[in-house]
N, C-alpha and C positions, 0 to 999 in steps of 0.2 A: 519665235521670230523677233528679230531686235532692229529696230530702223529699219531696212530694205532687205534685210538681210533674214534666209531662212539658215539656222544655223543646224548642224547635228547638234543633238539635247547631250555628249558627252564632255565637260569640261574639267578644269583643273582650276583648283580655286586658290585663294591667296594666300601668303605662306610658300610656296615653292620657288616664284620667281618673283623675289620681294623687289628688284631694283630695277626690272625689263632687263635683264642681261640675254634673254632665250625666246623673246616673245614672236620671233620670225619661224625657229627652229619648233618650238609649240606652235603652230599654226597649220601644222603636218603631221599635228596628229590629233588636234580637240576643234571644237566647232563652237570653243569659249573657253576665252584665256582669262585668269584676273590674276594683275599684278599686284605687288604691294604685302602688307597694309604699309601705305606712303604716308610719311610725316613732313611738316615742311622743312625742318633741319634734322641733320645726322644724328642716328641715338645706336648708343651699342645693345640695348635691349638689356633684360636681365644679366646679372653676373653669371659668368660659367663656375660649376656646370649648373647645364641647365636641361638636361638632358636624361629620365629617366628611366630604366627598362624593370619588367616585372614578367621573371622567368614564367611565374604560376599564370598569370593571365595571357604572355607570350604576348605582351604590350610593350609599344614605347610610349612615354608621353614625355612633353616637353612644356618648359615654363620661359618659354622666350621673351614673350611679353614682345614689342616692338622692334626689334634690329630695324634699321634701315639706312641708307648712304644720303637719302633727305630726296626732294622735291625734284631739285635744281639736276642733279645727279642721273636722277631717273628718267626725265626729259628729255637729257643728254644722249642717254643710249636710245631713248625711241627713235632719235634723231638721225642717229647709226645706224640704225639696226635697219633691216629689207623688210619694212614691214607689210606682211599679206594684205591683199585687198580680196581676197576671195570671198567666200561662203564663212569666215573663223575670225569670230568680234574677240574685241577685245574690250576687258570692262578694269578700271581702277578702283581698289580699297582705298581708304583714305580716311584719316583721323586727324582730328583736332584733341590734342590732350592739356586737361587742364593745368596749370601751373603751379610751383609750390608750394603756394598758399592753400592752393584748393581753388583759386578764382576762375567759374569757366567759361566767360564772359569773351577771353583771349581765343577760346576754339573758333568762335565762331571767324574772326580773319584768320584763322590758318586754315579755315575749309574754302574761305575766297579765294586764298592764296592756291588752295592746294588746287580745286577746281579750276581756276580760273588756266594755269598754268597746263594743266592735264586736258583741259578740254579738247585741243585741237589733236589730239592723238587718238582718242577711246571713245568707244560706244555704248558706255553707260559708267555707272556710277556705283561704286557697296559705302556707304558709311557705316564702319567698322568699331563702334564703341561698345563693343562686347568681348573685348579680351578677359580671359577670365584672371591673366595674370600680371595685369595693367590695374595696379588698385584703384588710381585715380579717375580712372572711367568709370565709376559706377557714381561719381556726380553727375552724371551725365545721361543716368536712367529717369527720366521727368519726360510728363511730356510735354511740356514748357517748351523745354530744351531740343527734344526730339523734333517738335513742327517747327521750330527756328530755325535748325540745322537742314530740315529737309526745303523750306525757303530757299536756304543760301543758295545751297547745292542747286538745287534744281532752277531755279533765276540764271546761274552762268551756267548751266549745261542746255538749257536755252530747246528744253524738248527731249534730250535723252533721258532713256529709261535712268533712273536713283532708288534704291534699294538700299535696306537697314540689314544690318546681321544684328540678327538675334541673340541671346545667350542663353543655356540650357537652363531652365526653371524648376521646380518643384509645385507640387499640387499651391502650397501656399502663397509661391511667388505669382499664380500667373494673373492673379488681375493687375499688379505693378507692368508686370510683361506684356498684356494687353491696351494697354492705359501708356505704354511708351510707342509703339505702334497705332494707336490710332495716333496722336501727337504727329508722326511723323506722315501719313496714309492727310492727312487733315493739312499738313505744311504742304501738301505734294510730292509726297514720295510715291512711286508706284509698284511697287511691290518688299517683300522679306525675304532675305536668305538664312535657312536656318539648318542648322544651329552652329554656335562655336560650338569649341572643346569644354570637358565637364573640368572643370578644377579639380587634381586629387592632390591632396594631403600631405607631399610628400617632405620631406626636411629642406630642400630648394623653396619651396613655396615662401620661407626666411626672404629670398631675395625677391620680391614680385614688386616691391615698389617701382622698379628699373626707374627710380629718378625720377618718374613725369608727374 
């Protein structure tokens, strides 16, 4: 249950309709939409390709790292779009990525921006700082960092559910991984979506900077 809303537990998560182009059209078939992962300006995401297949495992993976059309873009079409009021939420990914330097002081007003902008559309919230193919979000695993951001967020979402995605860990990683989590569970987050994708290996992985 999300707000007033009992929803069916079947959804589609972010990554598929990064810019709300289909969030009416998905609303007829999942009982939880998430858009995104939304940045506040346009980013072409990693250089192509980016796009990997592995006959032996009969896998694709991909190293997109963030594409998105930005903020401004995405609010556009929610604006357009027939959007369902039924029984089928919809929830916003969203990321603040650090800056060239490394300084990530800057995410936090792009998560005002990005929340503040997105709020009157959605019914919850994923801060998204676990791309595995976004190198510069892993200044971003603290949980410093993690109970600020869930502040922010959750101050202009003003009561809606804000949830963290996680990123897939190893035996050694998870007290870092637990220790980002309570940070954010302790800012007021209320819940985890877990997990991203695992990072593999492959000769693309060259481009993961995607810039941010």
């Amino acid at each position: 249950k999300i707000g007033d809303k009992k929803v069916t537990p079947i959804g589609i998560a972010e990554g598929f309709d990064k810019d709300a182009l289909a969030v009416y059209a998905l609303s007829n078939l999942f009982g939880i939409r998430t858009i995104g992962t939304i940045l506040t300006n346009e980013n072409e995401g990693n250089p192509k390709p980016r796009i990997e297949t592995d006959e032996y495992r009969k896998t694709i993976d991909n190293t997109q790292s963030f594409p998105s059309r930005g903020v401004d873009r995405v609010v556009k079409n929610l604006k357009q779009s027939k959007r369902n009021e039924g029984n089928s939420v919809l929830l916003a990914s969203i990321c603040g990525v650090p800056d060239a330097k490394g300084r990530i002081t800057n995410t936090y007003g792009q998560l005002e921006e990005l929340t503040d902008k997105l709020n009157p559309f959605v019914d919850a919230f994923i801060w998204n700082s676990a791309s595995p193919n976004t190198r510069s979000l892993q200044l971003l695993r603290s949980y410093e960092t993690a109970r600020e951001s869930a502040k922010i967020i959750s101050r202009i979402a003003n009561g809606k559910p804000v949830l963290v995605k996680i990123w897939p860990y190893e035996v050694a990683g998870r007290e870092e991984a637990m220790r980002f989590v309570r940070g954010f569970i302790d800012g007021g987050g209320k819940g985890v979506v877990a997990v991203n994708t695992l990072k593999r290996n492959y000769p693309i992985g060259k481009n993961e900077s995607s810039g941010l």
